[in-house]
N, C-alpha and C positions, 0 to 999 in steps of 0.2 A: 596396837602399839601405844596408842593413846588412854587406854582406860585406867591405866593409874595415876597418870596425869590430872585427866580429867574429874578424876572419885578427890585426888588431894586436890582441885579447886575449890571442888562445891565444898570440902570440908571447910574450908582456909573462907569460905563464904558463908557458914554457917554462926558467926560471929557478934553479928550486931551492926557489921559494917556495908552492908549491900545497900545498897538504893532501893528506893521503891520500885517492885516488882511489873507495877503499872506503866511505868513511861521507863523513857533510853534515854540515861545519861552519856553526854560526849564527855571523854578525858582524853585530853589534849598531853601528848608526853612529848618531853624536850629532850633527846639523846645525842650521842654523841656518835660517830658514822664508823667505832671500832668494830672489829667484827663477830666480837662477843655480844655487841647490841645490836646487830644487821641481824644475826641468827635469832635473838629473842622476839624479833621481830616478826619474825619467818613464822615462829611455832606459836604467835598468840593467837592463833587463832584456838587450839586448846581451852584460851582462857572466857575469850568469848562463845563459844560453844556453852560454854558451862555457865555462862552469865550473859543473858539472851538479852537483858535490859542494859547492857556498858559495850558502848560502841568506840575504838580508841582510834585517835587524830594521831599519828606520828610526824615529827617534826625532826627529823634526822639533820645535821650539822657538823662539818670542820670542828674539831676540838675547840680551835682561837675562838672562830667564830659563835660556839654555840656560849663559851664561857660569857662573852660580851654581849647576848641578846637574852640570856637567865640572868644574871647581874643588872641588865636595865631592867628588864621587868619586873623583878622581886623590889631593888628597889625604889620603882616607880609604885609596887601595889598594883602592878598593870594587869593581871588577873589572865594573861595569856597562857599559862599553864598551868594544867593541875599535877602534872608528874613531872620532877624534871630532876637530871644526872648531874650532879653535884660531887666535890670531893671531899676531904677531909680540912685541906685547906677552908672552904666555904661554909663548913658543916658548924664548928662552935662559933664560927662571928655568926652568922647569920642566926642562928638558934638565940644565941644570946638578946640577941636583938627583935627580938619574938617575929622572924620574915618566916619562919618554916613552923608547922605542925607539930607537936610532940607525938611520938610512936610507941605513948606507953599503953596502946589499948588494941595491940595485936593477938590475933587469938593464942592460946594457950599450948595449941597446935602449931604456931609457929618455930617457938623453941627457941627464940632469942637468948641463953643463957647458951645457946650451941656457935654465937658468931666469934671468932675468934677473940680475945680477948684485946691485943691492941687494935685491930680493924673495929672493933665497939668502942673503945677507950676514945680513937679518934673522930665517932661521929655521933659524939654524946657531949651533955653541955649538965656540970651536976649530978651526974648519971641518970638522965633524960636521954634515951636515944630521940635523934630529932631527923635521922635518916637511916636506911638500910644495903646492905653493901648485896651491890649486884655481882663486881669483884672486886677480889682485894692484892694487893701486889706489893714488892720491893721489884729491884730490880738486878741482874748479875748478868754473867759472862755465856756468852752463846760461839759457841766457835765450831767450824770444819774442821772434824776429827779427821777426815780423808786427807787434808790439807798440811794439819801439824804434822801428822805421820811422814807425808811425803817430804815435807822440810826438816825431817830428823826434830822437832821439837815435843815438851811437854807441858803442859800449861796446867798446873798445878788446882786441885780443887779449893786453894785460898790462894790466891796470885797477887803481888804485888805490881806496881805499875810500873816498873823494871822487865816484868815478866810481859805484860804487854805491850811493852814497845820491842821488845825482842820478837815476839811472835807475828806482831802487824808487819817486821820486817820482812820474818823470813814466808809468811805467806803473799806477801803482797807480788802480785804478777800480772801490772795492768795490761801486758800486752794480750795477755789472756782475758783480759775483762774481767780479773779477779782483783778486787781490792782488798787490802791487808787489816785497816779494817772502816765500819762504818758508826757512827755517833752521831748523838741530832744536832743539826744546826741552824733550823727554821727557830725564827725570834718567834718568844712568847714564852710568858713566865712559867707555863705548864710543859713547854718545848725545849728547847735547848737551856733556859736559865733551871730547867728541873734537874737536868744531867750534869751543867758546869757548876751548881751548887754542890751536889755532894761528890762531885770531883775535889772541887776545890776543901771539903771538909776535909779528907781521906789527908790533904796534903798541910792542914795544920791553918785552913785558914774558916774566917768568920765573917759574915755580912756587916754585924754592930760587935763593937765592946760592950762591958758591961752598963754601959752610961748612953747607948745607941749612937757613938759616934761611929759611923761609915769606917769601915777598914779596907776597901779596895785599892791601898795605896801599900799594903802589905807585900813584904814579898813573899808570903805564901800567897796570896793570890795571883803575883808573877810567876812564880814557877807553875802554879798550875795553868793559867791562861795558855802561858809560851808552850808546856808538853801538850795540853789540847789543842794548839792551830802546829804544833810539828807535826804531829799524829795526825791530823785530818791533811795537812800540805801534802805532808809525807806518803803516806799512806790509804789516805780515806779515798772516794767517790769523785766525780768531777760536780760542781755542782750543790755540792754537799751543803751550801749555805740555809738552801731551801726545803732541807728532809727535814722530815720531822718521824715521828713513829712508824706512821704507814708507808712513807716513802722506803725509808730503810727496813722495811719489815717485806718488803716488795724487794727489793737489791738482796735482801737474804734470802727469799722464798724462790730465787732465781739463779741462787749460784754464785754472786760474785762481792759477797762480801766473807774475806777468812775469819772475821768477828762481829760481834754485834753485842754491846753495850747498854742494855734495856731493859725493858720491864719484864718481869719474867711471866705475867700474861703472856706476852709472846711464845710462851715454850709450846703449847699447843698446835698453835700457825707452824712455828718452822718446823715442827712434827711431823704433821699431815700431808700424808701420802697425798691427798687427792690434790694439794695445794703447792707445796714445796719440794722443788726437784730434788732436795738435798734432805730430803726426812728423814732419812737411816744413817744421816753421817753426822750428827749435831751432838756438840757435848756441852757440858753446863759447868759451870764457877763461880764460886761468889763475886761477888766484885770486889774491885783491886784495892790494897789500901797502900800508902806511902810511909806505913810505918809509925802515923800518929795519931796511932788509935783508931777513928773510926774508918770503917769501911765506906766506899762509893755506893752506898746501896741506900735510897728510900723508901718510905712507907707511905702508900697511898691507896683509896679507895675509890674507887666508880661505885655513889651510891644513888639509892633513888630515894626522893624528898616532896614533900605534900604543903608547895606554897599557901602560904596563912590566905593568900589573895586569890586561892582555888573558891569555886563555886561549884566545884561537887567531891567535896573532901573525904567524905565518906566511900562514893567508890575509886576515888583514887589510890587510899589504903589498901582497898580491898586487890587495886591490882600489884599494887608495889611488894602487897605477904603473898602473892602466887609469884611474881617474876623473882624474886628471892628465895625462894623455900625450897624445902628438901625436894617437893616432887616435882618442882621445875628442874632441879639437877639430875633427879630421875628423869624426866623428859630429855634432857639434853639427852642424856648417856643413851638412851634407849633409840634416840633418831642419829643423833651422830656419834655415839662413842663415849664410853668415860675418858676420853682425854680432853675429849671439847668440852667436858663440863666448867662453870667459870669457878675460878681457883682462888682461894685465897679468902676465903668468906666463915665454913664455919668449921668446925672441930671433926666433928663428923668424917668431913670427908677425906682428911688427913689417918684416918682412922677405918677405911674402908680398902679393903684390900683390893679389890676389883681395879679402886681409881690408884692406886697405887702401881699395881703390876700397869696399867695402862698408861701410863704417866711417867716418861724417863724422866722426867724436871718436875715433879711433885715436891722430893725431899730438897732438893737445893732451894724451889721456892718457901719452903716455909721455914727454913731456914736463913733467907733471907730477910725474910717478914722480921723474924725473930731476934735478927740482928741488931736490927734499926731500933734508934734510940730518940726519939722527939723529943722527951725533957732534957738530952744532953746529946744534942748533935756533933759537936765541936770537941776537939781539944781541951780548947779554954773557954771558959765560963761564957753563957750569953745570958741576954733578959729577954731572949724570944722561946719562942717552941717552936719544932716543927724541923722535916731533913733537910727537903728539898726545896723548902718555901720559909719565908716568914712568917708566924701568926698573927701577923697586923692589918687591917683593913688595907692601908695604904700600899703595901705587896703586891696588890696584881696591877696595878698600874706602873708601879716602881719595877717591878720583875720583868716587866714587859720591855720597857725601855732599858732595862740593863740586858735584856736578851738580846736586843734591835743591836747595842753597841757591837757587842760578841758576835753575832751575825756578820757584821760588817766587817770586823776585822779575818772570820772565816773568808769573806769576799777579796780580802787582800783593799777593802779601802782605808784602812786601820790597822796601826801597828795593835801591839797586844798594849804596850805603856798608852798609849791613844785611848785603845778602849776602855781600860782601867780609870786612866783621869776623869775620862766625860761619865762613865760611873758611879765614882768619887761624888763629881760635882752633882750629880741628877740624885743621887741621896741622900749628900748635902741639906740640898734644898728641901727633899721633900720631908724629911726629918723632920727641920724646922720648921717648916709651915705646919707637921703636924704637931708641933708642940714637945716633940719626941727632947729635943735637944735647943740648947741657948745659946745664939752666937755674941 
């Protein structure tokens, strides 16, 4: 089962990139505890088999968490990692700033000109790929087919946000421990401020104008706040302040969420027979829009990156073009399945029948990839990039504390005007202190 695995290592090793044959280099990788990276973990041994001299340190991590101990490392120069899972967000500041390796010396047999075109676009700086996508995602509509039907409903394969607050209605039945629906609400700018961003785009609103002054005092930003804490009051989880991906990916893999609003990574998960009670009743949708222009859907990558402050660079590439590559997806498929292969990464597999027929959320995924628009997130004009995030260094501190606000007011300690203001103001300032804006 392993031998073509294995034959595409030593190739993907025949490169220029191996360590010396004589002694064992440790590579230290920095992941993140989803479970497309728990399984990569599972089957490397494949990769050490095939490379008897690279022994790998795993450092598995909370999303929040792991973002906040790669960010100080990198940039302290702290040298604690040679591989570490980065986003799209992280992928052109950090490049730019020469903290990550350039990945122009991949072998030939890798096939980079096969990664999808904007999952490359976003993790290239000049077009210098400066990382490699493990997976690639937007995200859409996941819902209890068994569910809608029994409630006499139909939730449209392009649905507006009309269309799901009807449906979060009529499925919602907590006496049954079914909620109508579920969304993130654990603070952190990669956690709920990723979802209530292109919420709030779908509905006509924007982080900055074109001059970066803060717009959370819009009332497109009020109307979306106020339909996402109705919808989670109304309808969501008890608790729900503190979900994030994997909580609600659990509450769907169990039955009791009638929707689920995420990434569509997850189509796999709530797939699988061996994992989710509900794997034969799941259907898929774009995500919702309100009619101005853009859809609720972002574009994001889980990639892997070779910090400039690595001391074994060389086989840290070498592991980053096996855990990416074609015949790592051949591995997956071949131990668990073409539908567990990770998605969203190159053409290829968009283009393979096998992952297709295995895969009832293939075509909505890449479809939604396809939607999302980074140079033009918004309605109206911005001077950023980016869906679900800002492209400014100062974002992931900033997104953080606008998440923490929104949390809160999911916690019922803040109205939505509450959270908005201290938003407002925490932008404000940080604007100006970046020089963004003149008061």
């Amino acid at each position: 089962m392993m031998t073509r695995a294995l034959l595409g290592a030593t190739a993907l090793c025949a490169c220029g990139l191996a360590a010396s044959a004589q002694e064992t280099t440790t590579v230290t990788i920095a992941t993140v505890n989803n479970g497309d990276m728990v399984r990569m973990q599972g089957l490397a041994d494949a990769f050490t088999e095939a490379n008897p001299n690279i022994e790998l340190e795993w450092v598995t991590l909370e999303e929040n968490v792991l973002r906040q101990n790669v960010t100080t490392d990198i940039a302290t120069s702290g040298g604690q990692y040679d591989v570490i899972t980065i986003g799209t967000y992280e992928v052109p500041i950090w490049g730019a700033q020469d903290w990550l390796l350039p990945l122009n010396d991949l072998p030939a047999e890798y096939d980079v000109d096969d990664i999808l075109p904007p999952i490359r676009a976003g993790l290239s700086v000049d077009d210098t790929l400066y990382a490699v996508p493990f997976y690639g995602e937007s995200s859409f509509v996941m819902y209890r087919t068994d569910l809608a039907e029994a409630a006499g409903i139909t939730i449209p394969e392009q649905p507006t946000w009309d269309d799901i607050k009807a449906a979060a209605a009529a499925m919602n039945d907590p006496d049954a421990g079914i909620h109508g629906i579920c969304l993130r609400g654990k603070a952190g700018w990669g956690e709920n401020t990723a979802f209530i961003t292109t919420m709030a785009n779908s509905y006509g609103a924007r982080w900055f104008d074109e001059n970066w002054q803060p717009q959370f005092d819009s009332p497109e930003w009020n109307a979306a706040i106020t339909d996402y804490l109705e919808l989670m009051n109304s309808y969501g989880p008890p608790g729900a302040s503190s979900n994030g991906f994997n909580e609600n990916l659990t509450l769907f893999q169990q039955g009791k969420c009638g929707m689920w609003i995420d990434a569509t990574v997850a189509g796999s998960f709530v797939t699988d027979p061996n994992n989710s009670t509900v794997a034969d009743k799941v259907g898929f949708a774009l995500a919702p829009d309100a009619g101005q222009g853009p859809r609720a859907n972002w574009l994001w990558s889980w990639a892997l990156a070779v910090p400039a402050s690595s001391d074994a660079p060389d086989a840290a590439k070498q592991f980053l073009a096996w855990a990416t590559s074609k015949e790592y997806a051949n591995l997956v498929a071949e131990s668990e399945g073409w539908a567990n292969v990770p998605p969203g990464t190159r053409t290829s597999l968009y283009e393979n029948q096998e992952y297709l027929d295995a895969a009832p959320f293939a075509q909505m995924t890449i479809d939604s990839i396809n939607a999302a628009n980074p140079s033009a997130p918004t309605r109206d004009p911005v001077p950023y990039t980016g869906v679900q995030f800002v492209a400014i260094p100062e974002f992931q501190g900033l997104g953080t504390t606008v998440g923490q606000e929104f949390s809160a007011a999911l916690a019922g300690e803040k109205t939505a005007e509450e959270a908005l203001a201290a938003a407002q103001e925490a932008a404000t300032q940080v604007m100006t202190e970046g020089g963004y804006i003149q008061q």
